[in-house]
One Martini backbone bead per residue (centre of mass of N, CA, C, O) as a GRO file, in nm:
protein
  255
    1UNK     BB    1   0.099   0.036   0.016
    2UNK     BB    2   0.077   0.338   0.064
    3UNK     BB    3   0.075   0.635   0.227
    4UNK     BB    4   0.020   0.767   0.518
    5UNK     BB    5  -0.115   1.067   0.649
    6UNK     BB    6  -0.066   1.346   0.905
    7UNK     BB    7  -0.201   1.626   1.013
    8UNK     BB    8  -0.216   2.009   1.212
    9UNK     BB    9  -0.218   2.287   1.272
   10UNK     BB   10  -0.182   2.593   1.074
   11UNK     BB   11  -0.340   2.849   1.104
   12UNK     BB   12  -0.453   3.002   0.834
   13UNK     BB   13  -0.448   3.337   0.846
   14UNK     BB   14  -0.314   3.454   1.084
   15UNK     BB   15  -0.233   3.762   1.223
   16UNK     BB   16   0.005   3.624   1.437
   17UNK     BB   17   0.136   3.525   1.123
   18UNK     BB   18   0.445   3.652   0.996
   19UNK     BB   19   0.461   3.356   0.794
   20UNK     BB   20   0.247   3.289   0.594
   21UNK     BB   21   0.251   3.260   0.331
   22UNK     BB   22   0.489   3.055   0.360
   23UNK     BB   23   0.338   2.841   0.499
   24UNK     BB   24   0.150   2.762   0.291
   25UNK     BB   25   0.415   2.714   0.068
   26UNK     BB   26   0.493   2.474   0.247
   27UNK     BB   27   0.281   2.300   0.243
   28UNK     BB   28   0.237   2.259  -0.064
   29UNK     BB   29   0.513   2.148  -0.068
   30UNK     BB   30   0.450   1.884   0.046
   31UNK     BB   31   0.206   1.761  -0.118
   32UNK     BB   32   0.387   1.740  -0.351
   33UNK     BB   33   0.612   1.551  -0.266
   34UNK     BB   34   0.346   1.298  -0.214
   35UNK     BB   35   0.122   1.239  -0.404
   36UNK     BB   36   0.263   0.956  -0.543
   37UNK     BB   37   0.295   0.826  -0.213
   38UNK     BB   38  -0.030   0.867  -0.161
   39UNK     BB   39  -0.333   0.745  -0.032
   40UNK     BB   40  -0.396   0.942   0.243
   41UNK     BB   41  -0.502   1.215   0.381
   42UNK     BB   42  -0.498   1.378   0.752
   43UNK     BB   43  -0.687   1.663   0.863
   44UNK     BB   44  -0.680   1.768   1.234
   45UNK     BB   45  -0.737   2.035   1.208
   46UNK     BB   46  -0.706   2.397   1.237
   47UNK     BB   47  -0.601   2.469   0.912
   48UNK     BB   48  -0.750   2.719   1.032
   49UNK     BB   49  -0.786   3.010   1.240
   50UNK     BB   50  -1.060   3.079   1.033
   51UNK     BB   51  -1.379   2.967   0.949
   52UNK     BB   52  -1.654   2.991   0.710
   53UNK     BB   53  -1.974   2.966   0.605
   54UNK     BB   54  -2.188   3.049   0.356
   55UNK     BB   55  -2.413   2.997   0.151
   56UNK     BB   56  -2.244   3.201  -0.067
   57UNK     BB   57  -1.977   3.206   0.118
   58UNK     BB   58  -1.618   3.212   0.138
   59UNK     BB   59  -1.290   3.278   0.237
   60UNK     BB   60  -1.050   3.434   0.155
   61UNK     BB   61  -0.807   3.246  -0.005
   62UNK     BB   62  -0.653   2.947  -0.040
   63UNK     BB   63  -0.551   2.860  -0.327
   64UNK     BB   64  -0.317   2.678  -0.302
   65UNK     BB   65  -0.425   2.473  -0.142
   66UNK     BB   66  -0.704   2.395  -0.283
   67UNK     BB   67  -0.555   2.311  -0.543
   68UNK     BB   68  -0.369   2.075  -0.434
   69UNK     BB   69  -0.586   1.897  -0.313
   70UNK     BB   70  -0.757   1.853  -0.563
   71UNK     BB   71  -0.517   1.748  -0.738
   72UNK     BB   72  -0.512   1.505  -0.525
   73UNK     BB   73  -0.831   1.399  -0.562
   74UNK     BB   74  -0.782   1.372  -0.859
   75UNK     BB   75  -0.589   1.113  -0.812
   76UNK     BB   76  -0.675   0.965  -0.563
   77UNK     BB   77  -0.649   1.102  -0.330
   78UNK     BB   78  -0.735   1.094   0.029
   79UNK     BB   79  -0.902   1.376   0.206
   80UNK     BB   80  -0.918   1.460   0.571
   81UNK     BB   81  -1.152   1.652   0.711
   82UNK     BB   82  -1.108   1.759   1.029
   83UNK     BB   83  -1.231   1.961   1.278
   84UNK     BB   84  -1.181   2.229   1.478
   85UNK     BB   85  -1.240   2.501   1.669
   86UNK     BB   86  -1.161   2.722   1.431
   87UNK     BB   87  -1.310   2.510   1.173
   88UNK     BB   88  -1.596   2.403   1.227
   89UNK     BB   89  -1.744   2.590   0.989
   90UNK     BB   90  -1.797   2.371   0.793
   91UNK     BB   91  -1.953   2.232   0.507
   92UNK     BB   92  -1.922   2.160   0.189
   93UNK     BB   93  -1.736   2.281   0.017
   94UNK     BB   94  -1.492   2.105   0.002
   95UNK     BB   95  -1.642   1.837  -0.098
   96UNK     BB   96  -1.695   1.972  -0.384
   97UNK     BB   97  -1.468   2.153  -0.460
   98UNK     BB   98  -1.202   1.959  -0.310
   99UNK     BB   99  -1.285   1.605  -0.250
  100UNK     BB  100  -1.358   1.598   0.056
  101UNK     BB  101  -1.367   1.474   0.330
  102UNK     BB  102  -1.583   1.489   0.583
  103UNK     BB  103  -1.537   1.566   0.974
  104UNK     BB  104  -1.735   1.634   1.315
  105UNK     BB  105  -1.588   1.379   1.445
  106UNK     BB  106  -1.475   1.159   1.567
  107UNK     BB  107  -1.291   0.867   1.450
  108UNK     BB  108  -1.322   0.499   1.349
  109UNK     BB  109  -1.045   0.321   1.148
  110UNK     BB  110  -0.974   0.097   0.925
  111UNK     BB  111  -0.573   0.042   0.850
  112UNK     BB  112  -0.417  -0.210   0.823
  113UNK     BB  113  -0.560  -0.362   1.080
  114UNK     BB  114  -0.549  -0.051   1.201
  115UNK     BB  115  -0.661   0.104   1.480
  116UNK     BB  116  -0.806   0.441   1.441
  117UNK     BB  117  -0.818   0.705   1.656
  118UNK     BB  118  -0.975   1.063   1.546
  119UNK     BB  119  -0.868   1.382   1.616
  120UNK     BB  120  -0.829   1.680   1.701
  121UNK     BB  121  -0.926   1.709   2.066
  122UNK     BB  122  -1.131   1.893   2.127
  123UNK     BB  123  -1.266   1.790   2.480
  124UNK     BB  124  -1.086   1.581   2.533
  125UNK     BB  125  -1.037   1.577   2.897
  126UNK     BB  126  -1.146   1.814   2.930
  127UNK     BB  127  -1.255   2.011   3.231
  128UNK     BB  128  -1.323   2.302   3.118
  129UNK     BB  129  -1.551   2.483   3.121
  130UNK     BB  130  -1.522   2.742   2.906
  131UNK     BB  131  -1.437   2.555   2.710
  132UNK     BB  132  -1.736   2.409   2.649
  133UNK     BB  133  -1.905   2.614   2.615
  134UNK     BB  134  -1.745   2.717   2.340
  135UNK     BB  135  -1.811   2.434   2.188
  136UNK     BB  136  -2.106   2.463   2.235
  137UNK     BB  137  -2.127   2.752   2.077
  138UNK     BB  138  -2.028   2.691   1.819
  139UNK     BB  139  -2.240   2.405   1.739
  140UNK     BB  140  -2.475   2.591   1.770
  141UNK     BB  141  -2.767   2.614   1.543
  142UNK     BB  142  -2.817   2.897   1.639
  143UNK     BB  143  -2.571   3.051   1.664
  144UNK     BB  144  -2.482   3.012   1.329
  145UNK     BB  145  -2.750   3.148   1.221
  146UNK     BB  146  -2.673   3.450   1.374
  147UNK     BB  147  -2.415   3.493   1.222
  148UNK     BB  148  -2.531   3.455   0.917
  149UNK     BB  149  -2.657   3.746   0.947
  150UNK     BB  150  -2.421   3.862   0.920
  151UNK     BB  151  -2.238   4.028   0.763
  152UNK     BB  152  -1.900   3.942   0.594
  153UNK     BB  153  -1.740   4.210   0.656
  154UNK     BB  154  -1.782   4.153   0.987
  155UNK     BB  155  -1.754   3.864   1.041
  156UNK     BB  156  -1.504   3.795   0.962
  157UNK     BB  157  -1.344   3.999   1.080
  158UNK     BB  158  -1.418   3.914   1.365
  159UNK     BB  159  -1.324   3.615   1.327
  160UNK     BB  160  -1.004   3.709   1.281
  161UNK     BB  161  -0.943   3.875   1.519
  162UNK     BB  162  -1.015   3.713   1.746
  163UNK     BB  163  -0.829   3.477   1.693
  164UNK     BB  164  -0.545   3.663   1.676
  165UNK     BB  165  -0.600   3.736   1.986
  166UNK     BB  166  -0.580   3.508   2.104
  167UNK     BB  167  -0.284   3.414   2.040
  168UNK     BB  168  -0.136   3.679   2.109
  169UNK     BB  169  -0.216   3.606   2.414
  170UNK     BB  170  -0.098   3.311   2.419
  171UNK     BB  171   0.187   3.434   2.377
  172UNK     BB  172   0.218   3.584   2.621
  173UNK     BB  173   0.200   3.380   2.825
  174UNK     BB  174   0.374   3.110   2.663
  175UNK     BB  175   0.185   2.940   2.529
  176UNK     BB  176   0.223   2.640   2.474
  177UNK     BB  177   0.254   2.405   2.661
  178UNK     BB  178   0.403   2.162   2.734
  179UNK     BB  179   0.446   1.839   2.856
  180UNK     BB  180   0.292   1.720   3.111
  181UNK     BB  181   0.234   1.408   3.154
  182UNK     BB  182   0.028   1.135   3.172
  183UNK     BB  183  -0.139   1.289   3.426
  184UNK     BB  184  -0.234   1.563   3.280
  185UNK     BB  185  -0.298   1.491   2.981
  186UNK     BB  186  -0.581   1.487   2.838
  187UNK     BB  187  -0.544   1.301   2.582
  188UNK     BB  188  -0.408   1.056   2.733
  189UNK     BB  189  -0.643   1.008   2.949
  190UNK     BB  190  -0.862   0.947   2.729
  191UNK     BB  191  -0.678   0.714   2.605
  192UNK     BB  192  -0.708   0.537   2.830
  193UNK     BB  193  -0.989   0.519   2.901
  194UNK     BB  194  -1.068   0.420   2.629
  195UNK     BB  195  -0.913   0.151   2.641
  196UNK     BB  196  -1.076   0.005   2.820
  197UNK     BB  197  -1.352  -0.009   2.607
  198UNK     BB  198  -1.111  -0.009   2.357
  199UNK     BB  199  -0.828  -0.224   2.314
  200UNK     BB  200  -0.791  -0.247   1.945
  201UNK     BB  201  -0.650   0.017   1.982
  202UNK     BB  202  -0.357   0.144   1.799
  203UNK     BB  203  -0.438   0.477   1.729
  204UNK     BB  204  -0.382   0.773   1.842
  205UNK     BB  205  -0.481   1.081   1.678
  206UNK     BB  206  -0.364   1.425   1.776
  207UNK     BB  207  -0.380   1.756   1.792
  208UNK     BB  208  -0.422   2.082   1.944
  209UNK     BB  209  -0.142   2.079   2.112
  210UNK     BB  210   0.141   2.162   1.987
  211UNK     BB  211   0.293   1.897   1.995
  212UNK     BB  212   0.502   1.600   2.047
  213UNK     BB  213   0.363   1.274   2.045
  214UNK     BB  214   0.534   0.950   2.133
  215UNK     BB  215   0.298   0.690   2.272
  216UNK     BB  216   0.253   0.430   2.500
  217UNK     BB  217   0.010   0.227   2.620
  218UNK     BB  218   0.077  -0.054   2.491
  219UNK     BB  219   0.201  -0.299   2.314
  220UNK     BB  220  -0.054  -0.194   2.082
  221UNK     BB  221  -0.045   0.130   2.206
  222UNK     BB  222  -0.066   0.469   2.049
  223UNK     BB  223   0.018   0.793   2.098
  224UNK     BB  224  -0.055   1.107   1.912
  225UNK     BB  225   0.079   1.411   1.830
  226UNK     BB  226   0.137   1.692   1.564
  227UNK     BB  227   0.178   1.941   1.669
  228UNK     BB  228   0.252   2.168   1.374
  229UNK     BB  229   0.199   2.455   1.118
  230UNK     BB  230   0.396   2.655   1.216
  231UNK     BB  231   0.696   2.592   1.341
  232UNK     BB  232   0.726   2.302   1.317
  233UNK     BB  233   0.638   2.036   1.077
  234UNK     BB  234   0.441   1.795   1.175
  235UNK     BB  235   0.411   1.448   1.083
  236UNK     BB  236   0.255   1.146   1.005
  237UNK     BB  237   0.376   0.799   0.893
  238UNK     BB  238   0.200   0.523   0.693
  239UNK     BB  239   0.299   0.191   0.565
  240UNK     BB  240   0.124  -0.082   0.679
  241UNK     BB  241   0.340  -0.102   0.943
  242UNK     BB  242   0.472   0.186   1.007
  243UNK     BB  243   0.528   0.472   1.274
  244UNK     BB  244   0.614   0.798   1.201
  245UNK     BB  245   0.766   1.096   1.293
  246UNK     BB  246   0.815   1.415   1.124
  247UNK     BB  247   1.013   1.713   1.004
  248UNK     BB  248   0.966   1.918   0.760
  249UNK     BB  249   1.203   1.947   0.476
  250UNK     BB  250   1.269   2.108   0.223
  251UNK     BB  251   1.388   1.822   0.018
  252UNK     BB  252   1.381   1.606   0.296
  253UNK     BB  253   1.148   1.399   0.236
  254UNK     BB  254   1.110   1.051   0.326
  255UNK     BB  255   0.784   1.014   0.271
   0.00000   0.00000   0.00000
């Protein structure tokens, strides 16, 4: 079989990251690089630092990246797009426009025998009240009908300055913490909880943390976190035998 790709945390389009540009053809530049040898790409959420869709209309800009999806789904390689906190709001945009799969909840699937569960990560073993609320009111069909009456205009303005003020607050406090340690770290803790009523999970998949984690929790499951395309630029290849994390350097991709 060809090579499996997973990776997340792009947050395109941040303004709070000043090597945007770059980062997009960067993105674009790895994209291209595997197509050949790619069965099937997994972007796990936050790909986008804010994304709305309305009825008629999708946020500007993301050219160079949406056409290079196309062109690989238009290869037959399939492209799964799990949503994050970030880019919740996608509805069928993607799927019709440019071949991906959408997922918007956790998912189960196997791989050449082995099991995956895939998901962004957030909310997953997460006990913040203020964090659940905001998730509750994100995924809320109610409170996305009334964004969706606000005008384009204000609206991606208002959710761009948002996500880009969240980001350069969080970059002040100190950034995205370290990794916390098994007893800690709630993506771990989830999937510890989770293997006990479901032993023959083999690979927990999961964004959301910007950290680089490979960790075994079983003789034969093992807990993966993805790091990020801001800063890492760090992806997960499986082979249909092996499993391993890279860090992509332009030109000197192994996988």
């Amino acid at each position: 079989m060809k090579n499996i790709y997973f990776l997340s945390d792009a947050h395109l389009g941040s303004s709070a990251i000043p090597h945007a540009r770059q980062q997009e053809r960067r993105l674009v530049r790895f994209l291209d690089e595997i197509k050949d040898k790619a069965q099937a790409v997994f972007l796990l959420g936050d790909i986008f630092d804010f994304w709305y869709e309305y009825k008629h209309v999708v946020p500007k800009g993301y050219t160079r990246l949406l056409g290079k999806i196309s062109e690989l789904t238009d290869m037959g390689v399939e492209v799964h797009f799990f949503t994050g906190n970030h880019d919740v709001w996608c509805k069928d945009y993607f799927e019709k426009e440019c071949g991906m799969k959408m997922h918007y909840k956790p998912m189960t699937m196997e791989i050449a025998d082995q099991v995956f569960l895939l998901a962004h990560g957030d909310g997953l073993g997460d006990p913040s009240r203020s964090f659940r609320f905001l998730r509750w009111f994100f995924n809320n069909k109610v409170c996305q009908r009334a964004f969706s009456a606000i005008h384009p205009r204000w609206g991606m303005a208002f959710g761009l300055g948002w996500a880009g003020h969240s980001r350069r607050k969080h970059e002040a406090e100190g950034g995205e913490p370290p990794y916390m340690g098994e007893k800690n770290e709630y993506l771990v803790l989830f999937a510890k909880e989770y293997l006990r009523d479901h032993p023959d999970v083999n690979y927990f998949m999961f964004g959301h943390r910007h950290i680089e984690l490979d960790l075994m929790l079983s003789r034969q499951s093992r807990v993966m976190i993805l790091g990020d395309w801001v800063n890492k630029f760090t992806y997960a290849v499986f082979d249909g035998e092996h499993m391993y994390m890279e860090n992509y350097i332009e030109g000197e991709t192994k996988a």
